[in-house]
N, C-alpha and C positions, 0 to 999 in steps of 0.2 A: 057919203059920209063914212060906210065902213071901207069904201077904197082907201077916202084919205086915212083911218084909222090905222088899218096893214100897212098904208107907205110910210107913217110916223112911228108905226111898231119897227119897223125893218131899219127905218134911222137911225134911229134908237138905238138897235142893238149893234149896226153897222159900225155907230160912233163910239159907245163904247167899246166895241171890240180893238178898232183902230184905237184909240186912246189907252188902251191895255198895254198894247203892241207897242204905242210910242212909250210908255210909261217904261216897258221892260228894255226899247232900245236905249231909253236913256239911264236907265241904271245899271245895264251894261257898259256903256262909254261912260258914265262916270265912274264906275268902278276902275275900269281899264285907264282914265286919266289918273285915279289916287294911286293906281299900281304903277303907272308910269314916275308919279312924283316919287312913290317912297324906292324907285329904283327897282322894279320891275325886273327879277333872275329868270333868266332864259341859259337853259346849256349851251356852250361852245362857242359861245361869241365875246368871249374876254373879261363877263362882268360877274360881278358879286353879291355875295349878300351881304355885306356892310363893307366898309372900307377896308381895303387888305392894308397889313405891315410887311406883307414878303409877297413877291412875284414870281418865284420860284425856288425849288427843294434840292440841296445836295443830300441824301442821305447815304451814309457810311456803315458798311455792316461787314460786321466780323463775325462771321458764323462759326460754328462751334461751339457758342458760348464760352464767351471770352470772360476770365475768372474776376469780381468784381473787387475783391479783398486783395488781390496783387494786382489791378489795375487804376482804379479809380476811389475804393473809399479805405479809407486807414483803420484799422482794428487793432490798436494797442492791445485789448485783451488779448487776441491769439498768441501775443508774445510772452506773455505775462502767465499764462496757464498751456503753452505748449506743452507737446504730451500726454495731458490730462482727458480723459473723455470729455465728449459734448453733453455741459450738465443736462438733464433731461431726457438727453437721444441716445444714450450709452447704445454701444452696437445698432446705431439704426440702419436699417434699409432702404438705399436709396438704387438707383437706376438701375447700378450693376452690381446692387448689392451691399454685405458686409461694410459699413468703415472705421477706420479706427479713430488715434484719436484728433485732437485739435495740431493744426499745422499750420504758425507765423509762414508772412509771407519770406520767403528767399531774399527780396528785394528791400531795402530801406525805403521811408519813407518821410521826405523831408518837408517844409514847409515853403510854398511859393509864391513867389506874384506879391503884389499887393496885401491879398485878403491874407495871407499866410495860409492857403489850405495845403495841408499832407500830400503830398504828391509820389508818387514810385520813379524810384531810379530806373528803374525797367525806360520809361520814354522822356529823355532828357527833353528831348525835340517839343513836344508835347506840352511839358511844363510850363514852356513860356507862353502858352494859352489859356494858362488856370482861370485869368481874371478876366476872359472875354465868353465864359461857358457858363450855363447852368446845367450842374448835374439835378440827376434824379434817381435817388441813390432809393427808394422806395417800392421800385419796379417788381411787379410780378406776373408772372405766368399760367396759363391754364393746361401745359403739357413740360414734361420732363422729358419727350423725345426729341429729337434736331430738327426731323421732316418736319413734323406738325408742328414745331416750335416757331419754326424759321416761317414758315406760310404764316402760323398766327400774330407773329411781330410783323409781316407784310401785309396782310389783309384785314386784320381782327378778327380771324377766324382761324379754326385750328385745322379743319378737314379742305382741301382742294375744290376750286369751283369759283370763287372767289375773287374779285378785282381787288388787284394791289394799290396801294394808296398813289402811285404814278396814275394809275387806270384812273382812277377816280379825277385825278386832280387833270388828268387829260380830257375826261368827258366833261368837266365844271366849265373850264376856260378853254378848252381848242387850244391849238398851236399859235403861238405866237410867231415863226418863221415858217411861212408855209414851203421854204425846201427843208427844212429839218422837221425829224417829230416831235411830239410834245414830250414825249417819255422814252427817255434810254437808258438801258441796263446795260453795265459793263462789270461784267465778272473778273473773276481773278484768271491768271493766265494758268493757275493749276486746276480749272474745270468751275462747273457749277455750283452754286449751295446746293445744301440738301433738298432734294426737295424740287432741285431745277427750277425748270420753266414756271412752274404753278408760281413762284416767287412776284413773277410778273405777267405773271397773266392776265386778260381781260374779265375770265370770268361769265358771268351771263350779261355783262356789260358789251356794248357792241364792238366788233373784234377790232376794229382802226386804232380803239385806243391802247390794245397791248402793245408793251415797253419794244423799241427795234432793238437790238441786242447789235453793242458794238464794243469795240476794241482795240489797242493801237497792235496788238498780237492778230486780231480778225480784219484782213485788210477788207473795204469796201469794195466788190468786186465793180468791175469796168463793164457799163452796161452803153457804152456808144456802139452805132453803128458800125458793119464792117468799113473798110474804106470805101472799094466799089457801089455801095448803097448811098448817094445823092443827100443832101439835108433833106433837101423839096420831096424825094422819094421817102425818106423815113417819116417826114410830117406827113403826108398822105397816107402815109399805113397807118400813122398812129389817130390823124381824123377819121379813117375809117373803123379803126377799132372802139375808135369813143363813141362814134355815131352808132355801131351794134351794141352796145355797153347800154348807152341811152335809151335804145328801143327796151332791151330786157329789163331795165329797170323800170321804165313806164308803166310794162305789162306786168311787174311783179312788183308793184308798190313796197317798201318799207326795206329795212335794213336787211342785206343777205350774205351769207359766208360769200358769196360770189363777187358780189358788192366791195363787202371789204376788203379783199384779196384785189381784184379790181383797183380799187385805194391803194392798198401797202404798192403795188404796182407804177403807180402813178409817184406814188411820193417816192420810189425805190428812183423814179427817170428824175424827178425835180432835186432828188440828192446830190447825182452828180454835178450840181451848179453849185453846192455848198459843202458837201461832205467831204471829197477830195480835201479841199486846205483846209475843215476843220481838224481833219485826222493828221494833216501835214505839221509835225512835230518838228521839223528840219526850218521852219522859220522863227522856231522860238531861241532867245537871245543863248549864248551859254553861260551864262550867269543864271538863266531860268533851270538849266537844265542841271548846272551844280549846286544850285537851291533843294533841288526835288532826288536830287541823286539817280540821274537817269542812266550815268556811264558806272554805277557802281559793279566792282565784281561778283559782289551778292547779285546773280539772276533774277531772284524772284523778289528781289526788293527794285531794282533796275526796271523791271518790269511793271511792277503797279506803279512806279514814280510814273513814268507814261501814262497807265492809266487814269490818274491822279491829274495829268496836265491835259488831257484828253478831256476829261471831266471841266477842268476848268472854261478850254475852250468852247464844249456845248454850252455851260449857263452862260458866257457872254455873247453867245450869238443865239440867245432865244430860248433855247429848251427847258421847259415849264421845273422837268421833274427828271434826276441825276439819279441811277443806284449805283452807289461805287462799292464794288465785293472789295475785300481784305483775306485773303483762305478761301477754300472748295469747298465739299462735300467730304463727306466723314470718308474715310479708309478703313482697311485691315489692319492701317499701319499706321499705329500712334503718334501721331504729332509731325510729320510732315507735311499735312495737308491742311490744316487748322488751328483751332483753339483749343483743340479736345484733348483737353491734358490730363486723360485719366491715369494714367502709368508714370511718369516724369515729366513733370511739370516745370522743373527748373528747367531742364536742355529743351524743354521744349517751347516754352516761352522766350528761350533767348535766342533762340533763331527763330520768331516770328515778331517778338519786338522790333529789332532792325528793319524788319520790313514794311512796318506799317509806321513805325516812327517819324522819323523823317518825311518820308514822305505825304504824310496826313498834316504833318505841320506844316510843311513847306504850301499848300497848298489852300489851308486857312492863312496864311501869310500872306499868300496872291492874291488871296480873293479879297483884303482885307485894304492893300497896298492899292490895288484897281478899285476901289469904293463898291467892289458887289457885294460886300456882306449888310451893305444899306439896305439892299432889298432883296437878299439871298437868305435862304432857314438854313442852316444845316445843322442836319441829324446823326448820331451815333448809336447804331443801334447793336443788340445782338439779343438771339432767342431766349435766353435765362444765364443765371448765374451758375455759380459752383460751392461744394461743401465746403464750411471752416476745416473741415477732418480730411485727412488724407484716405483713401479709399485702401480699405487691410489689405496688408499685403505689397500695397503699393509708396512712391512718392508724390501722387498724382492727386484733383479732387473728383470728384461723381457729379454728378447733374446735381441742378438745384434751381428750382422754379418759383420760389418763394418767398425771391430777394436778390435782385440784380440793379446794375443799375443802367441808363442809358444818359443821352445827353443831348444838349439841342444851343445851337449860341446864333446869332447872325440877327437876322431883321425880328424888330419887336420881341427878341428875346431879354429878359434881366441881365446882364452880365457878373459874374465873381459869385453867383449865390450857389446853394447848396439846398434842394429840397426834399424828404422825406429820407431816413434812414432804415437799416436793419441795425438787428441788435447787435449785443456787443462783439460777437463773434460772429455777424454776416451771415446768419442763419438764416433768417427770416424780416420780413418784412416788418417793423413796427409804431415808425413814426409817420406818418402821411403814409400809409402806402396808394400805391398808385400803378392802374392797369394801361396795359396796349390802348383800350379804348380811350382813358383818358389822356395817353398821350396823344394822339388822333387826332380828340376833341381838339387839344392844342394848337394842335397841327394847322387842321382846318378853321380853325378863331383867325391865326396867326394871317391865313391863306384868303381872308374875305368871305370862309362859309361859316355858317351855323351847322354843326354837324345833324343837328335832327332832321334837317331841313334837305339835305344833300341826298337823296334818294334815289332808287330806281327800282321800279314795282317786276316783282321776278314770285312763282311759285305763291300768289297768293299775299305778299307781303312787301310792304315799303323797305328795303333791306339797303342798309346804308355799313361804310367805313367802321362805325361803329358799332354797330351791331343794336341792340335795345341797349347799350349802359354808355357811362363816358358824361367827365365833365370837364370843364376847359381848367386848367393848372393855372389860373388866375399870377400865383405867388412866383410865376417864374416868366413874367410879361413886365416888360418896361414900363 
């Protein structure tokens, strides 16, 4: 009796235990089935957390901060009170200093398109896009310098270290052509933004996803075999390099600068089946190419027009995420290499108008003509604005981080609208204002992510695009 007692105790607790066991394996698989139904987001394999309106990003920047009151939003008052101090800021201090007073823009500004919005004669080209963009004329900043500007309009961060919103949107979705990357950076052919490389950087993000930096000025170099080296002998080198690749990664489990290198390697040899003719500009019509003004005798307009059709070519053959520069990095030397029109802002503006003119238009015309801006975003970005006053002393404006604008048109965008202002004189932000993170947010609604959601745990913290702020700009979504 107490044997059978012990073997009925041990039952017992046998079956309970197993009946636990199944209890938890199935609320596991049911879990893992409702995660399945409500679409279950895994990194790098092309899916979302809700349904995307854009499959991929051109975005556009013009570094320097590019002035928002002669580019994009009209300030009658400047006109109306030039001269006169900035009521409030008399002599204020701003980046480099002293400025004087209120300074109308050089440029007229007329009514276009459709909506009738104000537009600047500075970019004729430009104008006949009014009614397919929303600005966001309420934009501001957390730095008044370029470096830190320029990273914190590409990261949402103002210090380096940081994955740029390509990085991001590469680790979300993976490459959709596995001979191209998912993210490419193509600079101006006068050098890098401020700031370089960190622009596009990976960040503490795994390094496969930083941007491949290309150019129709950076030719793709030729990575075939000599001739005397066999196809069958270069495949045997290259099985055997994969097969010692394979053992070190076995033995050293998880993601490694070696690893990824390793990678860039691999996609640097699967390039040359695609990149070659993507870079090959000599096939597009000449009609495409006196669209974009590719034979202009302005150099450095002639120039980004290539890069501008260069562009075009990656988002239709797959690449997730475009940065197309417009200007370099600051100089010693005022206004040949940017926006930075602190000293003479008229001459300087009009030789950088022409070069981004035309061809930025020409370019939303393409994309517009071929049906990709159905499911193309593109962005216009640049790190802050500039003062209503001209900087003492000079004809030029000063930094100004606290009221610019940017802009965004193409898939699931609003078209012809207008959201959030600065006041009358473009001083400051005041009606919706609206930060880097909550363009982001945008960004990523636009793109099939939830920005809170979009994460990767680094130093203690779930650190995302957005940083802890950031809401989706609801008012400027189709």
């Amino acid at each position: 009796m107490h044997a059978l007692t012990d073997l009925s105790r041990r039952m017992f607790l046998g079956n309970v235990t197993t009946g636990l066991a199944g209890i938890g394996v199935m609320d596991l698989l049911s879990r893992q089935s409702m995660a399945n139904e409500d679409g279950d987001w895994r990194p790098g394999v092309g899916k979302t957390h809700h349904p995307a309106r854009a499959k991929r990003v051109l975005q556009i920047f013009c570094p320097g901060a590019a002035s928002h009151m002669d580019l994009w939003e009209y300030k009658p008052a400047l006109e109306k009170h030039a001269g006169q101090p900035l009521p409030g800021e008399e002599g204020f201090l701003s980046f480099q200093g002293k400025n004087g007073n209120l300074m109308p823009s050089p440029w007229a500004f007329e009514p276009r398109g459709e909506t009738g919005k104000p537009f600047t004669s500075l970019l004729p080209h430009m104008a006949r896009h009014v009614d397919d963009i929303a600005f966001l004329h309420g934009m501001t900043s957390k730095t008044n310098t370029h470096g830190p500007g320029c990273v914190f309009m590409n990261t949402g961060h103002a210090t380096e270290g940081f994955p740029s919103a390509g990085v991001w949107l590469s680790y979300a979705l993976g490459a959709e052509n596995e001979n191209l990357p998912a993210y490419v950076a193509i600079p101006d052919i006068r050098g890098e933004p401020p700031n370089g490389k960190a622009n596009w950087s990976n960040g503490f993000l795994p390094a496969r996803h930083q941007a491949i930096v290309l150019s129709d000025q950076q030719p793709i170099r030729n990575l075939r075999p000599p001739g005397e080296i066999t196809l069958a002998e270069d495949a045997a080198v290259r099985d055997l390099v994969q097969s010692l690749n394979n053992g070190f990664a076995e033995r050293n489990p998880g993601e490694s600068d070696l690893q990824a290198r390793v990678a860039a390697y691999d996609l640097a040899a699967r390039m040359q089946l695609s990149a070659p003719e993507v870079s090959d500009l000599a096939s597009e019509s000449q009609a495409t190419h006196a669209l974009y003004g590719t034979q202009d005798e302005n150099t450095l307009k002639a120039a980004y027009a290539k890069n501008c059709i260069l562009a075009r070519r990656l988002l239709e053959r797959g690449v997730r995420y475009v940065n197309l520069y417009c200007a370099s990095r600051a100089s010693g030397v005022d206004g040949l290499l940017n926006w930075d029109a602190h000293k003479t802002l008229k001459p300087d503006y009009e030789r950088h108008g022409p070069v981004f003119d035309q061809p930025t238009a020409a370019l939303l015309t393409d994309l517009k003509q071929r049906g990709l801006l159905d499911d193309t975003l593109v962005l216009w970005t640049t790190e802050f604005g500039r003062m209503p006053t001209h900087q003492d002393g000079t004809t030029g404006r000063d930094h100004n981080p606290d009221g610019f604008t940017c802009w965004m048109m193409g898939a699931g965008v609003k078209p012809g609208v207008s959201y959030g202002a600065t006041d009358d004189f473009g001083r400051r932000a005041v009606v919706n204002p609206t930060t880097v993170w909550d363009f982001y947010a945008t960004v990523l609604d636009l793109l099939g992510f939830d920005h809170e959601r979009l994460t990767w745990y680094h130093n203690g913290l779930d650190r995302r695009l957005t940083d802890v702020h950031g809401r989706v700009i609801r008012e400027v979504l189709a």
